[in-house]
C-alpha positions as CSV (number, residue, x, y, z in Angstrom):
1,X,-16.4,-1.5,-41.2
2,X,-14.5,-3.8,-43.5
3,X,-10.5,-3.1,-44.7
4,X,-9.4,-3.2,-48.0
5,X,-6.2,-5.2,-48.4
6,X,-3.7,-2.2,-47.1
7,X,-5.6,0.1,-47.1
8,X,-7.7,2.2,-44.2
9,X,-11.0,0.9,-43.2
10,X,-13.8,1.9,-45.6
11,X,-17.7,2.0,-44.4
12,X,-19.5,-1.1,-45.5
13,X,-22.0,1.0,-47.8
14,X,-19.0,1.8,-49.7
15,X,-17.2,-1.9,-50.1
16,X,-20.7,-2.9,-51.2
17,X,-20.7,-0.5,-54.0
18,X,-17.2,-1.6,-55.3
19,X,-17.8,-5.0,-54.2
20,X,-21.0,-4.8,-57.7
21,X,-18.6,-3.7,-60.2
22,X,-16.7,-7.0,-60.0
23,X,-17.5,-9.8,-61.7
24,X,-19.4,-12.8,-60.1
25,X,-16.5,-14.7,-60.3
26,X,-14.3,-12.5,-58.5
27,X,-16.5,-11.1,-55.9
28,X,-17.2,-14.7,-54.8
29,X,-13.3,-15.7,-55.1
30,X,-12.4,-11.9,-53.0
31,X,-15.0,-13.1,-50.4
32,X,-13.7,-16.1,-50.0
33,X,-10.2,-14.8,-49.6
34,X,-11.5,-12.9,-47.2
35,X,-12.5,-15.8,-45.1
36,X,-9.9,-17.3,-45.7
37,X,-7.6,-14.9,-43.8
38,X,-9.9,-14.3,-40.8
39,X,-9.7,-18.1,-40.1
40,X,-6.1,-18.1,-41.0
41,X,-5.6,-15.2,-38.0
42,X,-7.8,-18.1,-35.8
43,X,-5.3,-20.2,-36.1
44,X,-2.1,-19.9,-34.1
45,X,-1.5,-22.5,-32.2
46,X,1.1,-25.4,-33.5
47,X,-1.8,-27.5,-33.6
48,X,-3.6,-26.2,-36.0
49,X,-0.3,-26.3,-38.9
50,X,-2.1,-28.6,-41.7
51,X,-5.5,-26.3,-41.3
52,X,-3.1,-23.3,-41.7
53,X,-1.5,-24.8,-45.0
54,X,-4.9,-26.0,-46.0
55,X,-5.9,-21.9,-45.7
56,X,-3.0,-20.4,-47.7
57,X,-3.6,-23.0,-50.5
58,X,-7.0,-22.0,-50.5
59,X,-5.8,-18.0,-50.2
60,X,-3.4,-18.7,-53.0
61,X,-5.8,-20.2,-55.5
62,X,-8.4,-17.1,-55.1
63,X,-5.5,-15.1,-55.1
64,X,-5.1,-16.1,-59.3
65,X,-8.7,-15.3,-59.6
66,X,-8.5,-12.1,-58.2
67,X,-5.3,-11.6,-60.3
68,X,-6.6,-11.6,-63.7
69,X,-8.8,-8.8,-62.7
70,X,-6.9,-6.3,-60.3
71,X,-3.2,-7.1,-59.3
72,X,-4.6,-5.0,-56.3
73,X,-6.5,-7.3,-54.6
74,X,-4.0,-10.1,-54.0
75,X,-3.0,-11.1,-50.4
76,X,0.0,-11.1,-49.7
77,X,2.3,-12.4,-46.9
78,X,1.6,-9.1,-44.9
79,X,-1.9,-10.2,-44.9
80,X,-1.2,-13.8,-43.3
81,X,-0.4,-13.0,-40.1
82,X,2.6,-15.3,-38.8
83,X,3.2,-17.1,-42.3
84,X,6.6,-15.9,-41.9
85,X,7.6,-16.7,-38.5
């Protein structure tokens, strides 16, 4: 099962039909949002600070892709977890 940004957990049959009513361009930029945040979460230790920032440039320009479609599927700092420690 996959999440939605804020929202409850949805069965992956389901995310797969929503995921094919986006456009290519969007799908691929959600996806790798997506990816983008679980590697984000990977990434605690003070070590890893430049990959971090790497990450939320790389959250931050899907984010204007995803945008222009749905205001909805943005990430936002509740979705990097310690961004605002």
């Amino acid at each position: 099962m996959i999440a939605f940004p804020r929202t409850v957990p949805v069965p992956d049959a389901v995310a797969d039909l929503a995921a094919r009513h986006l456009p290519p361009r969007v799908r691929d930029a959600v996806d790798l949002q997506a990816a983008a945040l679980r590697r984000y979460a990977r990434l605690g230790q003070p070590q890893y600070a430049e990959a971090r920032w790497l990450l939320a440039q790389d959250v931050a320009a899907t984010n204007k892709i995803a945008a222009a479609h749905n205001p909805g599927l943005v990430a936002t700092r509740r979705d990097l977890p310690g961004l605002d420690r």
